[in-house]
C-alpha positions as CSV (number, residue, x, y, z in Angstrom):
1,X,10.1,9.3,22.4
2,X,6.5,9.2,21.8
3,X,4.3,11.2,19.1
4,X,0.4,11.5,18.8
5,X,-1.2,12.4,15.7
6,X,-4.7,11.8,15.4
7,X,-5.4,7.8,15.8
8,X,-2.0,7.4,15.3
9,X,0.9,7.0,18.2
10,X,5.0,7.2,16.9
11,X,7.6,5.4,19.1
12,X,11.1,6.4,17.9
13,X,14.4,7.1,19.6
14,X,16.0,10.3,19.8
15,X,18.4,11.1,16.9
16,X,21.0,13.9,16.9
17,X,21.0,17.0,15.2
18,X,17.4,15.5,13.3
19,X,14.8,16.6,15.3
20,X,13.5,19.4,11.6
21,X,13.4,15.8,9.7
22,X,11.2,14.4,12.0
23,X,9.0,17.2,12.2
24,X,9.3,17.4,8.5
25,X,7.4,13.5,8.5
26,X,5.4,14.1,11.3
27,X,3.7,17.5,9.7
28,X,3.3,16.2,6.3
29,X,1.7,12.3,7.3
30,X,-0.6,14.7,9.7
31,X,-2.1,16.2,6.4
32,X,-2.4,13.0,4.3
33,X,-3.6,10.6,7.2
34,X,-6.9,12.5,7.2
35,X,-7.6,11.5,3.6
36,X,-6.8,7.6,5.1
37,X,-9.5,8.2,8.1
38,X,-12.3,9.7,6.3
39,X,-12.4,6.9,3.3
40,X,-12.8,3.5,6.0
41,X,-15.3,6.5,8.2
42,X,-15.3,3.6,10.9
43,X,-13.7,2.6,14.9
44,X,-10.2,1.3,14.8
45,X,-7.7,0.9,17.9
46,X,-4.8,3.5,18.2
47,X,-2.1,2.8,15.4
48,X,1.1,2.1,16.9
49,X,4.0,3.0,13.9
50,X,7.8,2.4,15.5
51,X,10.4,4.0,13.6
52,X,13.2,1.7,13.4
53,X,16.7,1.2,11.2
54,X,16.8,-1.6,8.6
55,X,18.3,-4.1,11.2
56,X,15.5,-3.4,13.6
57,X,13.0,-4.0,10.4
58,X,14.3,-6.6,9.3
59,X,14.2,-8.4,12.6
60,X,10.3,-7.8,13.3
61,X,9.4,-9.0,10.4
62,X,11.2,-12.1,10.9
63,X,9.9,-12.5,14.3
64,X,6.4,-11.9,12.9
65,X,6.0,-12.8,8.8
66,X,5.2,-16.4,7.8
67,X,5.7,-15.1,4.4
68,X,9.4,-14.9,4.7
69,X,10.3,-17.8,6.7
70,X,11.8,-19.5,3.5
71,X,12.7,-16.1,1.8
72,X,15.5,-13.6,2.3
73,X,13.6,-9.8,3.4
74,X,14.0,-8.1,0.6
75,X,16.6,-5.0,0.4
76,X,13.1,-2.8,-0.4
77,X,11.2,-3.7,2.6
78,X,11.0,-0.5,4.4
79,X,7.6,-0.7,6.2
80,X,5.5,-3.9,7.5
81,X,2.7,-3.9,9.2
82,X,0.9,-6.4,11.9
83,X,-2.4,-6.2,13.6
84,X,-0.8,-5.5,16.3
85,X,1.5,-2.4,15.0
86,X,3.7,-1.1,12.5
87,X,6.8,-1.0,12.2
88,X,8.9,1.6,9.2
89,X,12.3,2.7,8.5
90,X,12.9,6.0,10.2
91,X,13.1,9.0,7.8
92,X,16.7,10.6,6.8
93,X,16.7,13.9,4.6
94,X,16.7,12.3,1.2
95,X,13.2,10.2,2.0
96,X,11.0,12.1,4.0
97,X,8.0,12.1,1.9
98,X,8.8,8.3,0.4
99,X,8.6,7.4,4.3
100,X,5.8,9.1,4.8
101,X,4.0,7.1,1.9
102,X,5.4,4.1,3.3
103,X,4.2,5.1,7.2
104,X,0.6,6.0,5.1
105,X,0.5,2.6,3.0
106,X,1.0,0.7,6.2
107,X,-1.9,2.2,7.9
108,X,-4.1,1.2,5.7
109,X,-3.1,-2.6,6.1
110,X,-3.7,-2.3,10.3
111,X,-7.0,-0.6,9.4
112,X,-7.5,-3.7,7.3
113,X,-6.3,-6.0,9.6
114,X,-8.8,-4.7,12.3
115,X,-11.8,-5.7,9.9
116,X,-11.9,-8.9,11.6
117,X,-11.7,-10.6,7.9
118,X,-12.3,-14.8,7.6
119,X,-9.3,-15.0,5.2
120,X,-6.2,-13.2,4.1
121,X,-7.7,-10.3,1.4
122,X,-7.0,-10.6,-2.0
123,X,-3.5,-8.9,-2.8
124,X,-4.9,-6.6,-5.6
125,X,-7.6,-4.9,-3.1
126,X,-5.3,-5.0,-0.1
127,X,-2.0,-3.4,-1.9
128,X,-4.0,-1.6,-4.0
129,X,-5.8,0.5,-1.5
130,X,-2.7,0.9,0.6
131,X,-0.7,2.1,-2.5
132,X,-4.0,4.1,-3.4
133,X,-4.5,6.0,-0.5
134,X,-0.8,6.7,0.4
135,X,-0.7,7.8,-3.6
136,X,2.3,6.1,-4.5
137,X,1.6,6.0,-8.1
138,X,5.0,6.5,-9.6
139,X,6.0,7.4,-12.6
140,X,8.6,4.2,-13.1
141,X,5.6,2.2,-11.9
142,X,3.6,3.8,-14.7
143,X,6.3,3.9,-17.5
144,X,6.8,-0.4,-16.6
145,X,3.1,-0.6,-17.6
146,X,3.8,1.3,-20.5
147,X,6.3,-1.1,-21.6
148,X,4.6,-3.7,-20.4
149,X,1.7,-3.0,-22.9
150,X,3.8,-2.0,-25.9
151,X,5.6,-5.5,-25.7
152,X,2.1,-7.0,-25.6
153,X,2.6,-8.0,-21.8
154,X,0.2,-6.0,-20.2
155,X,-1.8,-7.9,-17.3
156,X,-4.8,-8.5,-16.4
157,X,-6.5,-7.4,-13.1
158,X,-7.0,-10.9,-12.5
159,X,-3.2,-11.7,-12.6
160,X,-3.3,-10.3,-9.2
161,X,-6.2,-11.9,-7.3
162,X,-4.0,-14.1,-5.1
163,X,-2.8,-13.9,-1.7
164,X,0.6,-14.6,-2.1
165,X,2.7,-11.6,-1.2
166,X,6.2,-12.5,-2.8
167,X,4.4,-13.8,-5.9
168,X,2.1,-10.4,-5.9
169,X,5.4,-8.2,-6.1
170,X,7.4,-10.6,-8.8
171,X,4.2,-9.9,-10.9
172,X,4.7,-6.4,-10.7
173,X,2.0,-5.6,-8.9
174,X,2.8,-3.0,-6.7
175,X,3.6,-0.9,-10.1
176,X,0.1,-1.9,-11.0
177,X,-1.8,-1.3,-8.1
178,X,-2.7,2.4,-8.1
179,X,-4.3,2.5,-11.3
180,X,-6.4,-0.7,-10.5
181,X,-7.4,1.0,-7.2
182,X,-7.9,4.1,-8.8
183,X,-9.9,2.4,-11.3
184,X,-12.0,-0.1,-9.4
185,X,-12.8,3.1,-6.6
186,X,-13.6,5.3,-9.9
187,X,-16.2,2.7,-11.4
188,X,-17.7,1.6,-7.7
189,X,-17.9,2.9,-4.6
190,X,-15.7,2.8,-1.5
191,X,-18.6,0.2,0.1
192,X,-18.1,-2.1,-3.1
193,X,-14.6,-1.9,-2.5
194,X,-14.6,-2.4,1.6
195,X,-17.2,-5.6,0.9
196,X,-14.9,-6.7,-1.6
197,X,-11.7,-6.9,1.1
198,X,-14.6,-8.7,3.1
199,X,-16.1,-11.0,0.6
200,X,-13.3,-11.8,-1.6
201,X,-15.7,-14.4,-3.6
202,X,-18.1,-11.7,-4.6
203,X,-15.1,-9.7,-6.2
204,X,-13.8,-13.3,-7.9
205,X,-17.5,-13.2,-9.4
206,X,-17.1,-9.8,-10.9
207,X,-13.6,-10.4,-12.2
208,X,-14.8,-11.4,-16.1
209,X,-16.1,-8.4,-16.5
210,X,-13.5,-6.0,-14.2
211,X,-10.9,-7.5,-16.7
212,X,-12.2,-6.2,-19.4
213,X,-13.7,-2.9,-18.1
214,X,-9.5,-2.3,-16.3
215,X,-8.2,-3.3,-19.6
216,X,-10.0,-0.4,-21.2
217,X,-9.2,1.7,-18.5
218,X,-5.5,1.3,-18.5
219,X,-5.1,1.4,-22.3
220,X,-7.0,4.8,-22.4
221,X,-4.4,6.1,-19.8
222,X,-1.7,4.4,-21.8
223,X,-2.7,6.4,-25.0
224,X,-3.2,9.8,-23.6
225,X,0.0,9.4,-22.1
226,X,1.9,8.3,-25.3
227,X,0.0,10.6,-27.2
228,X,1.6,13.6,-24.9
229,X,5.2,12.8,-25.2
């Protein structure tokens, strides 16, 4: 079966007795997505997403990631995204909205991916604006930073300027991701930020002073939080 929503096109299989689930997904990434086309304001190709079991997931990205050839896929994988499409796990009753996140944070990476960049984009702008704009700021994510900073292990921004996927995740830096978004979008502009993903050497040249300026940032947020419970 086939769905349209805006730039976006669904390929899924019919499932019994689930069509209010679907609908569900489908009404709620309609709303969000906007948010996703009006910040990169720019031409992309129609987004193909296929909704897909874990099996079916798991065997895309074998067929198409470099990153995993000498990895397991990880149990957590439930999205990845190509420039050619996207494929995500299909949405049951107890994940909807988490799948609509997901469907959301890959769509930002095939918008990415359609940039035409020289090199793979540094994993701290490219996760971070996917986990930014699909807000998938969690409050386990925050409450590891929390920790994190409280044991005197809190990163820096630069921790995270590599291109190493399965490095980028054992860093923690998907649960760090929204804030450094949030922040770098907060202190810039969505241009900086797009150039950035472009020109990953002009960001390198900034990162001195972003590491203190994020360090600041975070540690404010840390305290107002701590302050409140």
């Amino acid at each position: 079966m086939k769905k349209v929503i805006n730039k976006v096109t669904f390929y899924y299989e019919s499932i019994y007795n689930a069509e209010k689930i679907i609908n569900e997904f489908f009404s709620a990434f309609e709303k969000d997505f906007i948010n996703i086309d009006n910040f990169f304001n720019t031409n992309y190709p129609q987004i193909p997403i296929y909704l897909v079991n874990k099996s079916q997931l798991d065997a895309f990205v074998r067929e198409t990631s470099k990153q995993y050839i000498n990895y397991d896929i990880p149990k957590w994988l439930d999205g990845f995204s190509t420039s050619e499409n996207i494929h995500i796990l299909i949405p049951n009753s107890s994940n909807v909205i988490e799948m609509v996140k997901v469907a959301l944070h890959e769509t930002v990476h095939f918008i990415i991916y359609q940039m035409g960049l020289k090199q793979p984009p540094l994993k701290v702008l490219d996760e971070g604006l996917a986990v930014y704009l699909s807000q998938q700021n969690s409050k386990s994510a925050f409450n590891l930073i929390v920790n994190e900073y409280l044991t005197n292990n809190l990163k820096k921004l630069s921790d995270f300027c590599i291109q190493d996927s399965i490095k980028f995740a054992e860093l923690k830096g998907y649960q760090y991701s929204y804030y450094i978004a949030e922040f770098l979008i907060s202190a810039y502009t969505k241009n900086d930020y797009i150039n950035w993903l472009k020109n990953p050497e002009l960001f390198l040249k900034e990162i001195p002073n972003l590491d203190i300026k994020f360090e600041k940032y975070i540690v404010e947020k840390i305290n107002i939080a701590i302050q409140n419970n």
